[in-house]
N, CA, C and O of each residue as an XYZ file, in Angstrom:
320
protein
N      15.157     -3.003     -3.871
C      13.888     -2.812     -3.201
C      13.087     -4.106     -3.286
O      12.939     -4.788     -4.300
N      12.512     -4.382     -1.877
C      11.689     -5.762     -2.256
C      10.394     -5.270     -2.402
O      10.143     -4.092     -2.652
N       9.639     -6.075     -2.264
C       7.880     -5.800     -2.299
C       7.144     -5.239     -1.294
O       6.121     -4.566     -1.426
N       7.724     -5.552     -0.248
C       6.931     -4.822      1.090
C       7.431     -3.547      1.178
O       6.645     -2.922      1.890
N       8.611     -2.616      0.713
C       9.141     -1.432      0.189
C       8.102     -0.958     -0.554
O       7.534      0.090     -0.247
N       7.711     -1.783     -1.740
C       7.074     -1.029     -2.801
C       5.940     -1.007     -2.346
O       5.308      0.006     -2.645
N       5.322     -1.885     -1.605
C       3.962     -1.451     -1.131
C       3.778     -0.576     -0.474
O       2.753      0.081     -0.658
N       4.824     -0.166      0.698
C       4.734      0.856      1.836
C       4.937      2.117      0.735
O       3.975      2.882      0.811
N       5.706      2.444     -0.041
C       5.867      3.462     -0.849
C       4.766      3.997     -1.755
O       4.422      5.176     -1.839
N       4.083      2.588     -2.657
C       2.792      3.075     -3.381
C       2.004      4.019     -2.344
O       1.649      5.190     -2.487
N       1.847      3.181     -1.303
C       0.790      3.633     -0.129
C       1.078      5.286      0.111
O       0.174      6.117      0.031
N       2.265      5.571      0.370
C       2.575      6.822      0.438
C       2.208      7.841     -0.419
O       1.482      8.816     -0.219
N       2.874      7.444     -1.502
C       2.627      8.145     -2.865
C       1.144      8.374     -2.627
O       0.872      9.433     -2.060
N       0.010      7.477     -2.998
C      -0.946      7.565     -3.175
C      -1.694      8.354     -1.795
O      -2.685      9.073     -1.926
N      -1.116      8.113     -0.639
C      -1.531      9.211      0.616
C      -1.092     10.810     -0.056
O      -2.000     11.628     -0.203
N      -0.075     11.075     -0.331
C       0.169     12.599     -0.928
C      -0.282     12.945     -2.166
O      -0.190     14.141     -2.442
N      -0.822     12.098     -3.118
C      -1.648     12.164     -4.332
C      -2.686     13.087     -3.633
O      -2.890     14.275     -3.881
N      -3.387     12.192     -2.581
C      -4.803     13.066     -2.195
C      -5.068     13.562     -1.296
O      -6.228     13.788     -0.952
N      -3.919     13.909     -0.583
C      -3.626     14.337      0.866
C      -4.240     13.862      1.549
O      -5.314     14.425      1.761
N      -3.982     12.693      2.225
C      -4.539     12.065      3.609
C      -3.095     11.743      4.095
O      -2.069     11.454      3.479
N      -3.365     11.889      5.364
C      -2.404     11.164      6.129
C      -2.461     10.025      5.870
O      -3.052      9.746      4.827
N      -1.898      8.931      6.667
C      -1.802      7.530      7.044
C      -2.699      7.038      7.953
O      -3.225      5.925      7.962
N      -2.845      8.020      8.778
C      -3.748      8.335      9.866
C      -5.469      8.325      9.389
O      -6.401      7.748      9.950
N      -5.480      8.930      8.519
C      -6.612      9.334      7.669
C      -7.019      8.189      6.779
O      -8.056      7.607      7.097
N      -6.425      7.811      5.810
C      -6.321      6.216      5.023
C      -7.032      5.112      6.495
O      -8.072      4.490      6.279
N      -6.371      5.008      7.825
C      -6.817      4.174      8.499
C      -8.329      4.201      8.610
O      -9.048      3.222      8.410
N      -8.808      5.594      8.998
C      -9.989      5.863      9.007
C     -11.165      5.141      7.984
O     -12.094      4.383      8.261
N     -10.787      5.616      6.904
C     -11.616      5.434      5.683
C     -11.338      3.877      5.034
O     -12.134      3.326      4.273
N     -10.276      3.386      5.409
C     -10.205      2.038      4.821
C     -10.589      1.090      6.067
O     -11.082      0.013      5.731
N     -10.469      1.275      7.218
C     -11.400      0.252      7.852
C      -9.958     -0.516      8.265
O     -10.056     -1.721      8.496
N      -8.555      0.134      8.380
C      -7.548     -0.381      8.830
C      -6.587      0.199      9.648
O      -5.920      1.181      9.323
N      -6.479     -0.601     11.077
C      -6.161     -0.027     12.420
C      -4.554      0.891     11.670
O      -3.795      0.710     10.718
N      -4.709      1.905     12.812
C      -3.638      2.691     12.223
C      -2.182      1.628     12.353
O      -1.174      1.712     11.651
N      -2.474      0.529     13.595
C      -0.964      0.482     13.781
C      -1.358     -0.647     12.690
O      -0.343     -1.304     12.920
N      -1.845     -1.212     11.941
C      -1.356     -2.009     11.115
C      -0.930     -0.852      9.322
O      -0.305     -1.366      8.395
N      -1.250      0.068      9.288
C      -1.365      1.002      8.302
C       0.647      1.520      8.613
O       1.556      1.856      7.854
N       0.521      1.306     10.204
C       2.020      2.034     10.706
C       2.885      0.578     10.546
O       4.052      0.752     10.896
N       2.693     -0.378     10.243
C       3.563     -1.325     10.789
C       3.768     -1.704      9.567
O       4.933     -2.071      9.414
N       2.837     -1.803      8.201
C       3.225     -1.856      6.636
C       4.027     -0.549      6.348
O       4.876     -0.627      5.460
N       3.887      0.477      6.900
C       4.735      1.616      6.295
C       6.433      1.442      6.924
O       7.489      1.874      6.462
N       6.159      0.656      8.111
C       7.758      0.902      8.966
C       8.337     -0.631      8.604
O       9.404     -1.141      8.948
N       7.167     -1.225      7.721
C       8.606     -2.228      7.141
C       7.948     -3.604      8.126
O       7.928     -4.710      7.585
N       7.565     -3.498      9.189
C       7.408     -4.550     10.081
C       6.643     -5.665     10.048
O       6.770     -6.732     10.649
N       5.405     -5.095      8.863
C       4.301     -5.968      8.351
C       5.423     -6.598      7.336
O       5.578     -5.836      6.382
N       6.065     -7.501      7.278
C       6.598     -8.674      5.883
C       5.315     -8.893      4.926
O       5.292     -8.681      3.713
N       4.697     -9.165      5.392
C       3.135     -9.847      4.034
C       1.926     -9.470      4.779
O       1.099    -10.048      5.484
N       2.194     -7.991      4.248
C       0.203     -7.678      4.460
C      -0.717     -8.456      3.393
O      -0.646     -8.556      2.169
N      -1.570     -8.943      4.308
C      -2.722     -9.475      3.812
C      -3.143     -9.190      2.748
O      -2.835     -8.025      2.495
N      -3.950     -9.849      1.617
C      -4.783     -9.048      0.451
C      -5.959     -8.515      0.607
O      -6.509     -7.677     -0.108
N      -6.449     -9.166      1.842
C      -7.806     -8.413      2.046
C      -7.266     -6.685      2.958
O      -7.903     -5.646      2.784
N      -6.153     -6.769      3.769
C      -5.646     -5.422      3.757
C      -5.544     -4.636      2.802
O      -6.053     -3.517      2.735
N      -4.684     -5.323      1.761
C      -4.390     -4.369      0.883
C      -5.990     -4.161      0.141
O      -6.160     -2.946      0.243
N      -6.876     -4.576     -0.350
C      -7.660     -4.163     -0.580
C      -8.646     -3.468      0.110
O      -9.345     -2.705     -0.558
N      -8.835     -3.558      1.202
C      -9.227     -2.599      2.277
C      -8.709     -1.486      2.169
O      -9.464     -0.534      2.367
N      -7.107     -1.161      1.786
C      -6.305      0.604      1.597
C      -6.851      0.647      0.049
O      -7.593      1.559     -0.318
N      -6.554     -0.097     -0.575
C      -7.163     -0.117     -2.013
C      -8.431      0.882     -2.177
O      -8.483      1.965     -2.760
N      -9.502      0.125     -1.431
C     -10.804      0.659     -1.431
C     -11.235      2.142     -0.969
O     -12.242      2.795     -1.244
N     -10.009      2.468     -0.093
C      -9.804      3.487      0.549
C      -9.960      4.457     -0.093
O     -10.972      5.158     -0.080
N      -8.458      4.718     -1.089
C      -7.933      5.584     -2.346
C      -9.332      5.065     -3.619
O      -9.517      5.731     -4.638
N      -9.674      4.552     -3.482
C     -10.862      4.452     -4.394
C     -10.028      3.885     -5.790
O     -10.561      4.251     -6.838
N      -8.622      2.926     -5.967
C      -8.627      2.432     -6.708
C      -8.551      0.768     -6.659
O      -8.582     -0.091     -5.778
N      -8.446      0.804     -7.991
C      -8.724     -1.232     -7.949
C      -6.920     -1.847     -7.670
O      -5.806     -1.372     -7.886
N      -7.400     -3.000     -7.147
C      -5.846     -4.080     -6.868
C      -5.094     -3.944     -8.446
O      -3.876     -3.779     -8.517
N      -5.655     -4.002     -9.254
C      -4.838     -3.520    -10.287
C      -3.743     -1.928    -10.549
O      -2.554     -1.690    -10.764
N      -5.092     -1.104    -10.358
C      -4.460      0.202    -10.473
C      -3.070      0.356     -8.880
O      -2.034      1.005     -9.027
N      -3.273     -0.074     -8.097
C      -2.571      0.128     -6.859
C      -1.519     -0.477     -7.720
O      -0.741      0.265     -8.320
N      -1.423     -2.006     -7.844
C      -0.082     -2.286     -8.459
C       0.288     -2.321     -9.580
O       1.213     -3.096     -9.819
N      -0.166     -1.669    -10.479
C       0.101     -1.003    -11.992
C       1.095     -0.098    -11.811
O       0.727      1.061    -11.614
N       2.415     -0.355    -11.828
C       3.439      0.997    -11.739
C       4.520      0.356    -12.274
O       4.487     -0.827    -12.614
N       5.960      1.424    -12.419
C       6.798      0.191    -13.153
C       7.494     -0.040    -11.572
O       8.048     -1.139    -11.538
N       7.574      0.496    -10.639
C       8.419      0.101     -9.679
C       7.655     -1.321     -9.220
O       8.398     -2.073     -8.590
N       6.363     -1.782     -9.423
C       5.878     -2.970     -9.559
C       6.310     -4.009    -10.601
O       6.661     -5.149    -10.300
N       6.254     -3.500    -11.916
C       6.807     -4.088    -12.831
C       8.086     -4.350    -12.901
O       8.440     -5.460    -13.297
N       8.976     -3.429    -12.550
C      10.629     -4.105    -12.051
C      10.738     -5.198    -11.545
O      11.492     -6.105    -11.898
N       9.505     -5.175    -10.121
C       9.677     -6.320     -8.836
C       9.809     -7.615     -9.423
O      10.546     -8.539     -9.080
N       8.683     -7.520    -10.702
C       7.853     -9.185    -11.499
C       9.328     -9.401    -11.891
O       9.851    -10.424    -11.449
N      10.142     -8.502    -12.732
C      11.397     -9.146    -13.657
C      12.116     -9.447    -12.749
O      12.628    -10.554    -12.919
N      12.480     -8.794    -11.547
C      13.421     -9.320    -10.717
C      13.274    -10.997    -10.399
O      14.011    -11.983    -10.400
N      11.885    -10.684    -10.134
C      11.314    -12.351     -9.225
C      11.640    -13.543    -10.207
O      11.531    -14.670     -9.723
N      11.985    -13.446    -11.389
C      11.889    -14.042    -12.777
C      12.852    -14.969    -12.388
O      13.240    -15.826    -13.182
């Protein structure tokens, strides 16, 4: 799994944590659906950080907590 996997996946996870769609996340984070659709289908390579903190802000957690996981922490040892 690379990183743009694990991001599209956190994103998910964290959409069924609090039940929103993807659709819904666009709404509230202030990010067009097709860019919300184009990080989930793989097509976005390097979403932005101000994106990701824009979905960040969304779910109401910090750039930390979003990538605080071990499927994040795997990524770091891999990159090593």
């Amino acid at each position: 799994m690379n990183t743009h996997q694990a991001v599209a996946r956190r994103i998910l996870q964290l959409c069924r944590e609090r039940q929103i769609t993807p659709n819904g996340l666009s709404n509230i984070a202030a990010v067009s659906q097709s860019t919300i659709k184009s990080i989930l289908n793989g097509e976005s390579q390097n979403p932005g950080i101000v994106t990701v903190k824009k979905i960040c802000d969304g779910f109401g957690v910090t750039l930390g907590e979003f990538f605080s996981t071990d499927e994040f922490n795997r990524l770091e040892q891999e990159i090593r």
